[in-house]
N, CA, C and O of each residue as an XYZ file, in Angstrom:
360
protein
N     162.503     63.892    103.577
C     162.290     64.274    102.184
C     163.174     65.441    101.788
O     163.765     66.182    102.574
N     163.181     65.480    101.020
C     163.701     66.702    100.049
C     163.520     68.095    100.489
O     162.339     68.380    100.687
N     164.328     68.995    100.684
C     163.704     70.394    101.590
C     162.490     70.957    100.682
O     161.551     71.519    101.246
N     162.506     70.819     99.396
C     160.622     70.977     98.565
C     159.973     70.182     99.012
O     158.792     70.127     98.666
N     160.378     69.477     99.733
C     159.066     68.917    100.353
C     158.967     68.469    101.520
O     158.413     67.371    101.567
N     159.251     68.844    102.374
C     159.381     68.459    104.061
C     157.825     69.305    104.482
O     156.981     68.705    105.147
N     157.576     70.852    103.969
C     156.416     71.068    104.490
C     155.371     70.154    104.445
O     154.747     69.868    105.467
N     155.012     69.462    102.903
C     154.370     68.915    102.583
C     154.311     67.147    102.974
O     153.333     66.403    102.905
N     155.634     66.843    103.367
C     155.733     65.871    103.297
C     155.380     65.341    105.710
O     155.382     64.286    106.343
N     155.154     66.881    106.099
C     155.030     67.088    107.802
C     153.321     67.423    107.744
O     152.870     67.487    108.888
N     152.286     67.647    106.679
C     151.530     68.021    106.649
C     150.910     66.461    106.641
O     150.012     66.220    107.448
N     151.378     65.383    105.729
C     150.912     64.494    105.128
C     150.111     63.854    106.811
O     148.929     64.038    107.101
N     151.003     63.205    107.581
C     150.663     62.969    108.988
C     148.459     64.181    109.460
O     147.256     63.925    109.512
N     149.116     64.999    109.583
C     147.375     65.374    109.805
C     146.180     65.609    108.743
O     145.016     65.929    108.986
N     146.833     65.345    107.422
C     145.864     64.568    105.987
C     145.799     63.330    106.275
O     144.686     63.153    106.770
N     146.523     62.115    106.233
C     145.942     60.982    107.067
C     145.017     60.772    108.219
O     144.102     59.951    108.145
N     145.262     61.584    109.408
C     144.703     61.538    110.448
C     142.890     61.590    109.921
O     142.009     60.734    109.998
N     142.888     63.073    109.360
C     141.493     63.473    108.601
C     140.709     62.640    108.119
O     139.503     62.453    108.277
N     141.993     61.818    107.113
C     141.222     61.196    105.901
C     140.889     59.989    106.687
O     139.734     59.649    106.429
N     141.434     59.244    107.511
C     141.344     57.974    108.229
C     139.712     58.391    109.377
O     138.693     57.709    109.271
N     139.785     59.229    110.073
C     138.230     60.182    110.942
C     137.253     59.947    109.561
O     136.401     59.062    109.635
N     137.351     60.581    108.549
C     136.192     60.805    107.740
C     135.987     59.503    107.005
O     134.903     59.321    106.451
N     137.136     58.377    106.936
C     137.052     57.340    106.035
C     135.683     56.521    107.223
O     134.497     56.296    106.979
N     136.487     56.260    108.478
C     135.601     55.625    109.164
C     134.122     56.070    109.410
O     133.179     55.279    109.423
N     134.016     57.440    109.605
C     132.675     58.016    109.829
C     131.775     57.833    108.820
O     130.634     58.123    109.180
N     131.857     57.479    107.752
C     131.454     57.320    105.939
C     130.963     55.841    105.968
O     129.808     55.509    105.701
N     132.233     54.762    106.416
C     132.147     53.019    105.931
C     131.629     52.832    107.380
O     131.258     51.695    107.671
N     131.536     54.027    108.550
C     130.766     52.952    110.040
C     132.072     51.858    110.526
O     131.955     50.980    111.382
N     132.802     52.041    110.065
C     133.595     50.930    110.821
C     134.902     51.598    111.455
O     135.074     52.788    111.190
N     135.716     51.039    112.160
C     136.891     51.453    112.495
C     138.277     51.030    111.932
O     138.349     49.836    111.642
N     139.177     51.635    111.762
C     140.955     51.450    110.969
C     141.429     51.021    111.856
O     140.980     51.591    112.850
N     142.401     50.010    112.196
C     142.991     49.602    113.344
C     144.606     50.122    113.061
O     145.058     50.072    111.917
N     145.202     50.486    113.891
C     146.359     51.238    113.503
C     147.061     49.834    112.802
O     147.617     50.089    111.734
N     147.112     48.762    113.116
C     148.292     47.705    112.389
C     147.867     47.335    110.873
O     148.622     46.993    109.963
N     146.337     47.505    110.832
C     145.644     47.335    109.436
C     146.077     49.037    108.763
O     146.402     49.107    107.577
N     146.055     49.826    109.295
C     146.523     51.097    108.544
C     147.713     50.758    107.874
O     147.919     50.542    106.680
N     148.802     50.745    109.301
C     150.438     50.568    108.888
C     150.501     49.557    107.626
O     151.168     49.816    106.625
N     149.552     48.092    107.815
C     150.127     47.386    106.713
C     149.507     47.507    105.564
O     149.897     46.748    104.677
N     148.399     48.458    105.238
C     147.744     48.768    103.969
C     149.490     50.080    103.531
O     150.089     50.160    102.458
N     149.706     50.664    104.530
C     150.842     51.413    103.911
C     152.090     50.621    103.160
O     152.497     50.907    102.034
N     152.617     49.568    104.006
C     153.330     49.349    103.423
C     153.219     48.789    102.114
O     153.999     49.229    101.269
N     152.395     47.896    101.776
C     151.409     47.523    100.286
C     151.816     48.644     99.603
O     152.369     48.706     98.505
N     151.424     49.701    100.507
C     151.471     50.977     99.350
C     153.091     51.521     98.587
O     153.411     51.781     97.427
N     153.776     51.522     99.790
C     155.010     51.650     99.514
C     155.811     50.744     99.059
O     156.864     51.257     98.680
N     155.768     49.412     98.903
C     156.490     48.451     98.437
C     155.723     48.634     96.452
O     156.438     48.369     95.486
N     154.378     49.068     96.311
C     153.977     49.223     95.420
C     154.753     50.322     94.370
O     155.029     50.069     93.198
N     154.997     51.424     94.976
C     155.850     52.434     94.378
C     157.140     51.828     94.531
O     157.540     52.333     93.482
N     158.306     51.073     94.997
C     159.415     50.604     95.177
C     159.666     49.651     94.078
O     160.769     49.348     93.623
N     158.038     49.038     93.555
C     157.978     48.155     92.421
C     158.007     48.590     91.344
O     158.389     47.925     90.380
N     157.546     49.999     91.259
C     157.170     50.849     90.336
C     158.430     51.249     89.379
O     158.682     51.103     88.183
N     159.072     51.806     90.459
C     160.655     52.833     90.250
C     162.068     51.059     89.537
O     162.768     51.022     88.525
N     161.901     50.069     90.561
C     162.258     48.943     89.749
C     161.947     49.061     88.552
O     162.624     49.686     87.736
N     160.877     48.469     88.304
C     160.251     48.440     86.709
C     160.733     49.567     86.230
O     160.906     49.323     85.036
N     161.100     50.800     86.462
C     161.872     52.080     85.117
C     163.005     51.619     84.853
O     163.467     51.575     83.713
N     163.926     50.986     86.491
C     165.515     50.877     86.249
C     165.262     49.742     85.175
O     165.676     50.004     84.046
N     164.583     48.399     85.381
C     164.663     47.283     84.179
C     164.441     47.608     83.120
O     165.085     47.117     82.193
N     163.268     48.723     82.857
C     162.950     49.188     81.258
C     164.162     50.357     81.265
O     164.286     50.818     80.131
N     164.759     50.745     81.890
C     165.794     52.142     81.433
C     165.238     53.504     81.346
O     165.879     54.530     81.118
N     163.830     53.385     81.577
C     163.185     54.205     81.964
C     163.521     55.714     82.940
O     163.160     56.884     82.812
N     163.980     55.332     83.464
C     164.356     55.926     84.799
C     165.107     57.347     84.707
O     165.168     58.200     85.592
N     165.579     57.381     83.612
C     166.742     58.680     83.529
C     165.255     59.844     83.391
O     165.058     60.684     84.269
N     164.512     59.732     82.415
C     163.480     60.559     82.197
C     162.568     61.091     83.530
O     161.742     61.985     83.341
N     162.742     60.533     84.822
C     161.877     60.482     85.340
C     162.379     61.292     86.908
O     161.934     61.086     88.037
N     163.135     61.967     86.593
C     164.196     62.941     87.522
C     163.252     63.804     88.482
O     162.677     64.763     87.967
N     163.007     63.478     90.121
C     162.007     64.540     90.770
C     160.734     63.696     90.610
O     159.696     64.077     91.151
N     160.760     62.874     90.085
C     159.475     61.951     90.435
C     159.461     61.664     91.974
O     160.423     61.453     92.713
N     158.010     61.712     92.295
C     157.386     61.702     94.094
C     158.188     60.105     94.289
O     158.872     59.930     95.298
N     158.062     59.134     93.392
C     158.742     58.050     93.595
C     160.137     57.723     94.554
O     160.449     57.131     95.587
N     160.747     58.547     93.446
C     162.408     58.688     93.409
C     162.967     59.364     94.801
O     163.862     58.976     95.552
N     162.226     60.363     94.861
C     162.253     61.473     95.974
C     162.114     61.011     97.327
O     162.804     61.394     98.272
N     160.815     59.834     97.388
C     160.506     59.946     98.275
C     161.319     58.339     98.711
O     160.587     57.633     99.404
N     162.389     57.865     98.457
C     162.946     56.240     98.336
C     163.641     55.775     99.586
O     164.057     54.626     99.735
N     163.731     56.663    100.405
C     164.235     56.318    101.864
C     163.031     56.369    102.698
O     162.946     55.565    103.626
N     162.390     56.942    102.556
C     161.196     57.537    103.449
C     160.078     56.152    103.450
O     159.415     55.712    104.390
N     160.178     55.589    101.758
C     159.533     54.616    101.800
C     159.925     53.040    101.991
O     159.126     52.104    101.963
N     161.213     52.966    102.174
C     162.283     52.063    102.319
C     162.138     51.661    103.826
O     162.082     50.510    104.261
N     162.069     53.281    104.815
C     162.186     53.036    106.129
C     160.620     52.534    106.568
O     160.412     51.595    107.337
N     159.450     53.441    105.851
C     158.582     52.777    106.225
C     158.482     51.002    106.280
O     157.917     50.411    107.201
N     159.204     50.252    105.009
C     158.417     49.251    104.837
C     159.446     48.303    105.763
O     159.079     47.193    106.146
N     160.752     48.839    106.082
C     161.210     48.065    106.568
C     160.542     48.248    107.893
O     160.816     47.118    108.299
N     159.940     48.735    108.801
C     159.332     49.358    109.662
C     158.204     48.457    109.996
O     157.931     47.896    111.057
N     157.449     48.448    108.530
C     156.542     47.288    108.654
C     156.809     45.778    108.628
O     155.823     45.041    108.656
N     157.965     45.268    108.579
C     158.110     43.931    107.671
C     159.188     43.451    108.917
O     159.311     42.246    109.134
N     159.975     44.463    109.739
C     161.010     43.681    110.474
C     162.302     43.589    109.748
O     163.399     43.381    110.267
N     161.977     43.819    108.141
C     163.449     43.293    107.523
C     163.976     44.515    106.580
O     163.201     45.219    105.931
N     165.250     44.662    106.586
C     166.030     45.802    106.221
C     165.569     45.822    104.698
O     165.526     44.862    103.928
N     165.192     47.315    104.420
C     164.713     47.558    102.838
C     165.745     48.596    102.410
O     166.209     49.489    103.119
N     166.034     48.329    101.112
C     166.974     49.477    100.773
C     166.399     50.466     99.347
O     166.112     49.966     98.259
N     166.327     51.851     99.653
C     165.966     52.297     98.377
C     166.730     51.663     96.797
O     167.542     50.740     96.727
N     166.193     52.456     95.682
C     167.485     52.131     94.658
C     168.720     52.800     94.989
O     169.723     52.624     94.297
């Protein structure tokens, strides 16, 4: 990420950890790490859809420093990560 956000973005890892302990302790059930990874990538292909949809509407110039934009390799590598197949930011 972005040096504004590398603290935040090295923190994220033990906010997951937390939130995944307290999610299960709450629903009684357990996260399986491959059901985690692929609820992520959902997530990240979701924002990848997102930032598309500005470039088609033209949107996009307005939207400079968006967590989106910022974060487009990070979420690129995740999904290719998940999927086996090469993802490329915009």
């Amino acid at each position: 990420p972005p040096r504004s956000g590398r603290q935040s973005a090295g923190s994220a890892g033990c906010w997951r950890g937390g939130f995944v302990r307290r999610y299960q302790a709450y629903a009684g059930t357990t996260v399986g790490r491959d059901d985690l990874r692929w609820h992520e990538a959902v997530v990240c292909l979701r924002m990848m859809v997102e930032v598309a949809g500005w470039v088609q509407d033209g949107t996009i110039g307005g939207r400079a420093g968006h967590p989106f934009l910022t974060s487009g390799r990070e979420l690129a590598a995740r999904l290719s990560a998940a999927t086996g197949m090469a993802v490329r930011p915009r």
